[in-house]
Short mmCIF file of the C-alpha atoms (twelve columns), coordinates in Angstrom:
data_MODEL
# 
_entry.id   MODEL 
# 
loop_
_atom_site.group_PDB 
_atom_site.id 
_atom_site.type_symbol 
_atom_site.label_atom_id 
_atom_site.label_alt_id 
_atom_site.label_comp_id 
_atom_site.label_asym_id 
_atom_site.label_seq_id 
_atom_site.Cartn_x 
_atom_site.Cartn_y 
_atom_site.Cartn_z 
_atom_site.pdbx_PDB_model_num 
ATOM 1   C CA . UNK A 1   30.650  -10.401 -3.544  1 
ATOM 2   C CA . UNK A 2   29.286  -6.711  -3.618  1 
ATOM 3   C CA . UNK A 3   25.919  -6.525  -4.399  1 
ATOM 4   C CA . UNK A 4   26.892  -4.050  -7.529  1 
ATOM 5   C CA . UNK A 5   29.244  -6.610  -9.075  1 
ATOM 6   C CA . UNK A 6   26.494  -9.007  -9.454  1 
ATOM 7   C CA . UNK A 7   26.080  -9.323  -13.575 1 
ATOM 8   C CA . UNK A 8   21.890  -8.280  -13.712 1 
ATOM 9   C CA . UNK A 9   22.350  -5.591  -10.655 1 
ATOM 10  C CA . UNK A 10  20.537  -2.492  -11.938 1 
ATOM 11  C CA . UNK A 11  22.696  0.961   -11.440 1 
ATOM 12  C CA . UNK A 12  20.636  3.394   -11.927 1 
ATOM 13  C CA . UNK A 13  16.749  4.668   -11.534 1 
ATOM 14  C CA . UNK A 14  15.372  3.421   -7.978  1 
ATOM 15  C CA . UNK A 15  16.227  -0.225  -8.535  1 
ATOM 16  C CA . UNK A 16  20.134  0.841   -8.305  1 
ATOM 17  C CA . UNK A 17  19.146  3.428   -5.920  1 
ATOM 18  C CA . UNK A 18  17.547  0.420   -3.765  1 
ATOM 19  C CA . UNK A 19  20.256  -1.730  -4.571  1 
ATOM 20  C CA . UNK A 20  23.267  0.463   -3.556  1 
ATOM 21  C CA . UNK A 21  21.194  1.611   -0.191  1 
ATOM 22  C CA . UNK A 22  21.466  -2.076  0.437   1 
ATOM 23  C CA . UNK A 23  24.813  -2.544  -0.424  1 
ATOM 24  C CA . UNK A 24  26.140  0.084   2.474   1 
ATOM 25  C CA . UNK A 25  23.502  -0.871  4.972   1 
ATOM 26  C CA . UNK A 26  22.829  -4.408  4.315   1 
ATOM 27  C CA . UNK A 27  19.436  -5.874  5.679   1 
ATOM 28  C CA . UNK A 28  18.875  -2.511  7.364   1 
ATOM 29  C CA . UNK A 29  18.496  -0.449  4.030   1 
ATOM 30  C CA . UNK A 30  16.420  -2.843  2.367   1 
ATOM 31  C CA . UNK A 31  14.245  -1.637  5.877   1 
ATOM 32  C CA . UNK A 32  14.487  1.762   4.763   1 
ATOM 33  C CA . UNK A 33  13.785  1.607   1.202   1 
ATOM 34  C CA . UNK A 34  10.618  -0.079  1.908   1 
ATOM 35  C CA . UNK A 35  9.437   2.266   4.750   1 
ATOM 36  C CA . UNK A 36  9.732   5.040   2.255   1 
ATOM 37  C CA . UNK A 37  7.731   2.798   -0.466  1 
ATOM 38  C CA . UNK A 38  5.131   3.915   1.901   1 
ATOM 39  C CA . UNK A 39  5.105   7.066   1.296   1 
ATOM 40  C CA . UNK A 40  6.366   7.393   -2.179  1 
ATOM 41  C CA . UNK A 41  4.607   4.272   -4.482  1 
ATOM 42  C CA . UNK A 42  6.097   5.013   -7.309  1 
ATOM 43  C CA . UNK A 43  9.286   3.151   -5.072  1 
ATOM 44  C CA . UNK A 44  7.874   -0.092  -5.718  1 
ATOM 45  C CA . UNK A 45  7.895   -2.672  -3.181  1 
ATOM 46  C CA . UNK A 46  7.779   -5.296  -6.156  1 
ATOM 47  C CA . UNK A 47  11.291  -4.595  -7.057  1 
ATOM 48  C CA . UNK A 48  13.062  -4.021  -4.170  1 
ATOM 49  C CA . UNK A 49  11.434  -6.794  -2.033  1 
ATOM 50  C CA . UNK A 50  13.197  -9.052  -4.878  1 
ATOM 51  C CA . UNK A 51  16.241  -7.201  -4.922  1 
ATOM 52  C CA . UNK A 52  16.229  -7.869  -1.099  1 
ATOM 53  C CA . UNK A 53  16.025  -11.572 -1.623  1 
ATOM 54  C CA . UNK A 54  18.385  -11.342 -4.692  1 
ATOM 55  C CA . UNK A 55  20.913  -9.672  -1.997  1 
ATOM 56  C CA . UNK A 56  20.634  -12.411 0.673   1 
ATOM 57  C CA . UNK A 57  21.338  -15.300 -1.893  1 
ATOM 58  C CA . UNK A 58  24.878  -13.126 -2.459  1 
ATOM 59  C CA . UNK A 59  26.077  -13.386 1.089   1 
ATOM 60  C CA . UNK A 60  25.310  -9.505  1.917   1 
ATOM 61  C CA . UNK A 61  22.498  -10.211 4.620   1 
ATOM 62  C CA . UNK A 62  20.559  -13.830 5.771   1 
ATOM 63  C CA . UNK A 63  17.336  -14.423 3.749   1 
ATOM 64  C CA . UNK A 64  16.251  -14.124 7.690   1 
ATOM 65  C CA . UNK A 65  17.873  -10.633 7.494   1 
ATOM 66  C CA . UNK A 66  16.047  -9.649  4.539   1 
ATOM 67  C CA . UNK A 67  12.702  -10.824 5.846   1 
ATOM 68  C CA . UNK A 68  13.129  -9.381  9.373   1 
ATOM 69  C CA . UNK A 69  14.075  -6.005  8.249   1 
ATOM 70  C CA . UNK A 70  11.892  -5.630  5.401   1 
ATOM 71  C CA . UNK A 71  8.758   -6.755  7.302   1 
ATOM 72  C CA . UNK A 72  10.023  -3.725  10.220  1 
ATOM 73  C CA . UNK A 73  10.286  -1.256  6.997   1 
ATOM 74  C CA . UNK A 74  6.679   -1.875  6.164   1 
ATOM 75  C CA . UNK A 75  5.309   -1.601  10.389  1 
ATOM 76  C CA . UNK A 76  7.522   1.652   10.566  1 
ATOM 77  C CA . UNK A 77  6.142   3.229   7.087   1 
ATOM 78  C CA . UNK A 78  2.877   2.501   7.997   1 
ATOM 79  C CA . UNK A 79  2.484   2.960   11.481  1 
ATOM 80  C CA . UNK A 80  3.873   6.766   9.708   1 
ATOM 81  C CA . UNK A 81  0.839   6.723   7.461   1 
ATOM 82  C CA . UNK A 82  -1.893  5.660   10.241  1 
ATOM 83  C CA . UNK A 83  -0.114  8.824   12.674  1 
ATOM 84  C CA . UNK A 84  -1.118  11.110  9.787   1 
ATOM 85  C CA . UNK A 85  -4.540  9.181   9.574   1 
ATOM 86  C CA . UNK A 86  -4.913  10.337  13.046  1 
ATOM 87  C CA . UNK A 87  -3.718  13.585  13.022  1 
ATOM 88  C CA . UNK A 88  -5.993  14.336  10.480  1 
ATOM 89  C CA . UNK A 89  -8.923  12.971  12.073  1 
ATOM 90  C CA . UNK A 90  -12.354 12.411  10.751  1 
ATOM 91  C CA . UNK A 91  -13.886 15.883  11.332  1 
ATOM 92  C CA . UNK A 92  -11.501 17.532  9.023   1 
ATOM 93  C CA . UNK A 93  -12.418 14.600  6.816   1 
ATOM 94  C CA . UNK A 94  -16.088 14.974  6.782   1 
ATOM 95  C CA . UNK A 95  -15.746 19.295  6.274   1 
ATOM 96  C CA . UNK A 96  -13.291 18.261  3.285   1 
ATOM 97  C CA . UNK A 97  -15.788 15.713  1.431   1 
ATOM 98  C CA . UNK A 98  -18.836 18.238  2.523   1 
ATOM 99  C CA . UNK A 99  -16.875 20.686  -0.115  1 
ATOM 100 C CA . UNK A 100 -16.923 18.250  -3.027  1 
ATOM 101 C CA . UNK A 101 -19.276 17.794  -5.455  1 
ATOM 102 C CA . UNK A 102 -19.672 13.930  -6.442  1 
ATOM 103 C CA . UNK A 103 -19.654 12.629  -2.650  1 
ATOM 104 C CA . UNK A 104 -22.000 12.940  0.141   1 
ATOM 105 C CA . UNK A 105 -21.216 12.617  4.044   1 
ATOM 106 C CA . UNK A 106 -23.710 10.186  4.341   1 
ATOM 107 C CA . UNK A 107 -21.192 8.058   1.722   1 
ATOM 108 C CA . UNK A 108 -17.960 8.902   4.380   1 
ATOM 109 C CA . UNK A 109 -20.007 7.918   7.189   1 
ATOM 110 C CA . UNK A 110 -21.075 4.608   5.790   1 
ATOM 111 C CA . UNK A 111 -17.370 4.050   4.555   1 
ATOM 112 C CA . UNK A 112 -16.578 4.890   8.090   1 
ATOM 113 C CA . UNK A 113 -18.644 2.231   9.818   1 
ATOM 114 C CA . UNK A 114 -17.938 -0.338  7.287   1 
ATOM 115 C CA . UNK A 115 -13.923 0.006   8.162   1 
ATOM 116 C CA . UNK A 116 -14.782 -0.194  11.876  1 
ATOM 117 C CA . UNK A 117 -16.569 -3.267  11.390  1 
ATOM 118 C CA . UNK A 118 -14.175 -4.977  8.654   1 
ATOM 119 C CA . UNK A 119 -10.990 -2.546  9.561   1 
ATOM 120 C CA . UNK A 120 -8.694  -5.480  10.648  1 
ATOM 121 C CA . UNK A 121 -9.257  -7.899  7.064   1 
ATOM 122 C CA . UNK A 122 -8.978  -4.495  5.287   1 
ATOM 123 C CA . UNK A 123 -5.631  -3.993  6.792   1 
ATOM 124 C CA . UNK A 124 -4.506  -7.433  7.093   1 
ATOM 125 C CA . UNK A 125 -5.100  -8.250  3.346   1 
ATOM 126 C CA . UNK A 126 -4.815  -4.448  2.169   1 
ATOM 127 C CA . UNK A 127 -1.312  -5.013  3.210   1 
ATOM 128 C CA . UNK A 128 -0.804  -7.842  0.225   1 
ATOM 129 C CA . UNK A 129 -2.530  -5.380  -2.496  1 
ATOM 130 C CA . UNK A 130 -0.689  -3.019  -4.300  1 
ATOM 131 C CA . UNK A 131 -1.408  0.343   -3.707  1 
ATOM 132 C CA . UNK A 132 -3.816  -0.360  -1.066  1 
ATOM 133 C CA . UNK A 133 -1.269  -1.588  1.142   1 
ATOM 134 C CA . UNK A 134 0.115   1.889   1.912   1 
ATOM 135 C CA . UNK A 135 -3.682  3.737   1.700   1 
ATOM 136 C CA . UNK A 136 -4.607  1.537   4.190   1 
ATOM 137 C CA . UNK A 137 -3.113  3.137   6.719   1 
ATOM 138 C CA . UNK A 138 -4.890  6.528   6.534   1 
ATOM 139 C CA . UNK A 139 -8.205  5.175   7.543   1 
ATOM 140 C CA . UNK A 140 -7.181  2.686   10.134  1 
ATOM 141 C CA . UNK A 141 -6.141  6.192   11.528  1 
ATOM 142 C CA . UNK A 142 -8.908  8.480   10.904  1 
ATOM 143 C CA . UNK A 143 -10.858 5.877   12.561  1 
ATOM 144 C CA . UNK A 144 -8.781  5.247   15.596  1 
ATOM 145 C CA . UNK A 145 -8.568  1.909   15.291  1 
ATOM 146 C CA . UNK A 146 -6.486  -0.068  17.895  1 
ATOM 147 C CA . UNK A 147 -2.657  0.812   17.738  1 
ATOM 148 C CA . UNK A 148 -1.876  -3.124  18.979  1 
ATOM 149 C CA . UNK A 149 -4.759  -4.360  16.491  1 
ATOM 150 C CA . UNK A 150 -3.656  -2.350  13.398  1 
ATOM 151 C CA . UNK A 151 0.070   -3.070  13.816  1 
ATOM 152 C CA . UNK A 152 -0.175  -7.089  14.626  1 
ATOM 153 C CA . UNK A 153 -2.802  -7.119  11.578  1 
ATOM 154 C CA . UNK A 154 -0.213  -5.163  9.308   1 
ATOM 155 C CA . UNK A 155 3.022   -7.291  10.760  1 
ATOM 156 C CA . UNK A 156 1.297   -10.412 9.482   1 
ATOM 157 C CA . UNK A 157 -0.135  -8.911  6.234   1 
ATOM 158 C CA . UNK A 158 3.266   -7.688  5.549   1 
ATOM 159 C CA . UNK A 159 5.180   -10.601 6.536   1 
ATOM 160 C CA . UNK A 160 3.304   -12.985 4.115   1 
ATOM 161 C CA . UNK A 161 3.300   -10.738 1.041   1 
ATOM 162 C CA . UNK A 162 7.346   -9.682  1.949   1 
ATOM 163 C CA . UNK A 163 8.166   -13.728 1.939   1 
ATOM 164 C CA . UNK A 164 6.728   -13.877 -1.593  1 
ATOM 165 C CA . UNK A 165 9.012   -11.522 -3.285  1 
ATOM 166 C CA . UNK A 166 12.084  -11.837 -1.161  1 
ATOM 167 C CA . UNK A 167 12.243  -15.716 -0.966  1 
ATOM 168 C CA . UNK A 168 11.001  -15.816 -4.654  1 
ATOM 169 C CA . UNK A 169 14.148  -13.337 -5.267  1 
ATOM 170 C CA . UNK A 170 16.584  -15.138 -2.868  1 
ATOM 171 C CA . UNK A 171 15.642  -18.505 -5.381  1 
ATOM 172 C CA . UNK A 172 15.666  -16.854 -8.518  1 
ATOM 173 C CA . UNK A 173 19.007  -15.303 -7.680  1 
ATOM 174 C CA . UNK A 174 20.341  -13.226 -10.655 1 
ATOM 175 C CA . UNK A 175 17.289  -13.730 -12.344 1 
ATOM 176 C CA . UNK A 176 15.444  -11.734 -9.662  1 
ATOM 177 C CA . UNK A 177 13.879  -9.385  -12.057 1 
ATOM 178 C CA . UNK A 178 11.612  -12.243 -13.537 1 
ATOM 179 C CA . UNK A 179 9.529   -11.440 -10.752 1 
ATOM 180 C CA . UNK A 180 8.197   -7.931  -12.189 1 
ATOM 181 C CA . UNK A 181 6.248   -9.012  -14.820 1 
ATOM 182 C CA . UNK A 182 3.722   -11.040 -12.890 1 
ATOM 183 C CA . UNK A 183 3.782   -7.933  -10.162 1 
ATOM 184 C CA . UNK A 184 2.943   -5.121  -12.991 1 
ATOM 185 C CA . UNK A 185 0.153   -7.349  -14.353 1 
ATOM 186 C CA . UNK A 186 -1.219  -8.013  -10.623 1 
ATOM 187 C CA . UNK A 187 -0.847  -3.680  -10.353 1 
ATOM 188 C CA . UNK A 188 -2.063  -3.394  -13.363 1 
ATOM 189 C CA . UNK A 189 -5.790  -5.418  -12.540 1 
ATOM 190 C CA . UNK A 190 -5.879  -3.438  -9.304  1 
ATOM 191 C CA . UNK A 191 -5.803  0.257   -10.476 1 
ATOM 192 C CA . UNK A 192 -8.307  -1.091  -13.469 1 
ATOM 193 C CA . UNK A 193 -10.854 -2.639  -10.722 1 
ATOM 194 C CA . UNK A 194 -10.610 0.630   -8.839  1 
ATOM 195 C CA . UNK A 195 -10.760 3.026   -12.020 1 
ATOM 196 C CA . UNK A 196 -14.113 0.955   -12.811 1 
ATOM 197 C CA . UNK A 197 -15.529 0.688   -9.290  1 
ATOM 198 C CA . UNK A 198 -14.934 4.652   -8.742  1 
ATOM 199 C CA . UNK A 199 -16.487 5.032   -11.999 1 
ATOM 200 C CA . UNK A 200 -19.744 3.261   -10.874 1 
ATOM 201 C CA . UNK A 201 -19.734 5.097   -7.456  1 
ATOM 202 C CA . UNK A 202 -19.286 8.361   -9.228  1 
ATOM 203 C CA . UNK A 203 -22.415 7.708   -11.860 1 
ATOM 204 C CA . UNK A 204 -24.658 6.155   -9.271  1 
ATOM 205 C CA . UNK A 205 -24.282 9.116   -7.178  1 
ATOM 206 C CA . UNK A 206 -24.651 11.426  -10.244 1 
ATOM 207 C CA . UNK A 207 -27.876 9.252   -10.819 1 
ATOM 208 C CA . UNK A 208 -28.868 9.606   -7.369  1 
ATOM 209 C CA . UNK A 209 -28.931 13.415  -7.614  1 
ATOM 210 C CA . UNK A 210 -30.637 13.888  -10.283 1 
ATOM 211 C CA . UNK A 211 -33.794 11.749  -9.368  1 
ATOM 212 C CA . UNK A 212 -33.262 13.677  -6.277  1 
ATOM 213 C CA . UNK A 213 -33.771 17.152  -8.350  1 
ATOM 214 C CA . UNK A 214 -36.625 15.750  -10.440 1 
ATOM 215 C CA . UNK A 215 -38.458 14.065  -7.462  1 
ATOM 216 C CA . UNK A 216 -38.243 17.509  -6.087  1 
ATOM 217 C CA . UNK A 217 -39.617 19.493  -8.990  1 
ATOM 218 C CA . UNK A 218 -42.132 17.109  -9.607  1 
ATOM 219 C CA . UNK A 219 -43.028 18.272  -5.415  1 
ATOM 220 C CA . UNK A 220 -42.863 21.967  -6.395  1 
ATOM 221 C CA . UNK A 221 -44.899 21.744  -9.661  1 
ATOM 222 C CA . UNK A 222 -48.082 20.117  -7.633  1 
# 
């Protein structure tokens, strides 16, 4: 059966675009489409790693298939992400925060050593966190971490949260979409825990400067 013909198959938006890249490539597009999720999140990997495993329980590639290329969609999209990390490079970095307001070098510098100290967890369980698991990339590269080291950490980050979605598609067959839900919510708690914790990093360091000033008048006035 063609993927299309399936009763709940979505036709349009990038669920059917996903879908009918799948249906002419087979395993290999569901590769593609998530190498591009990469770069473009509003492609969620939420939906098509379902549709992937929705796919494979019609016939049109081996849940194998479906895991094998989807895992090599995620190396290949971010292995493109940590190349830019790299490119870029942390002294363009550091003259680019110098310019803004809120932030301080000395904050990029200690975010710096804290990723090469924890960089392999971040990117090993960055890779199973929405959003994160395409940012991830950028510093891994800025920071030169290990090509071998940053792609085995990312193949088994990737692996793990690609078997969730595809295998939990592959069961739920036709009923794939039931999977959304709980992955919206799960996106949903991320973005608010980062909203709040750049929130706090932004008024401590507002804070920060202004006991700076007032320390320093205080110096001037005496």
């Amino acid at each position: 059966m063609s993927i299309e013909d399936a009763g709940t198959a979505p036709t349009d938006g990038l669920a059917g675009w996903a879908l009918d890249l799948m249906d002419q490539l087979g395993g290999v597009g569901a590769g593609i489409a998530i190498a591009l999720e990469n770069f473009f999140p509003p492609l969620p990997s939420e939906v098509i790693l379902p549709l992937a495993g929705f796919a494979a329980s019609l016939g049109s590639f081996t849940l194998f298939g479906a895991l094998f290329w989807t895992t090599l969609g995620s190396i290949v999209g971010a292995l493109g992400l940590y190349s830019l990390g790299r490119w870029v490079g942390e002294a363009r970095i550091r003259r680019a925060v110098d310019r803004l307001p809120l932030v301080d070098v000395d904050d990029l510098d200690r975010t710096t050593e804290w990723f090469r100290r924890h960089g392999r967890k971040a990117v090993f369980f960055g890779r199973m966190v929405p959003i994160f698991r395409s940012l991830i990339s950028i510093p891994a590269g800025v920071t030169r971490m290990p090509i071998w080291q940053f792609t085995a950490f990312t193949t088994a980050g990737s692996l793990i949260w690609n078997s969730i979605f595809v295998i939990a598609g592959y069961q739920l067959g036709e009923n794939w979409y039931r999977v959304e839900p709980y992955a919206e919510t799960l996106q949903y708690i991320v973005i608010a825990v980062v909203v709040i914790a750049v929130a706090y990093a932004i008024v401590r360091r507002m804070r920060s400067k202004a006991e700076h000033n007032t320390d320093e008048s205080a110096g001037t006035d005496k």
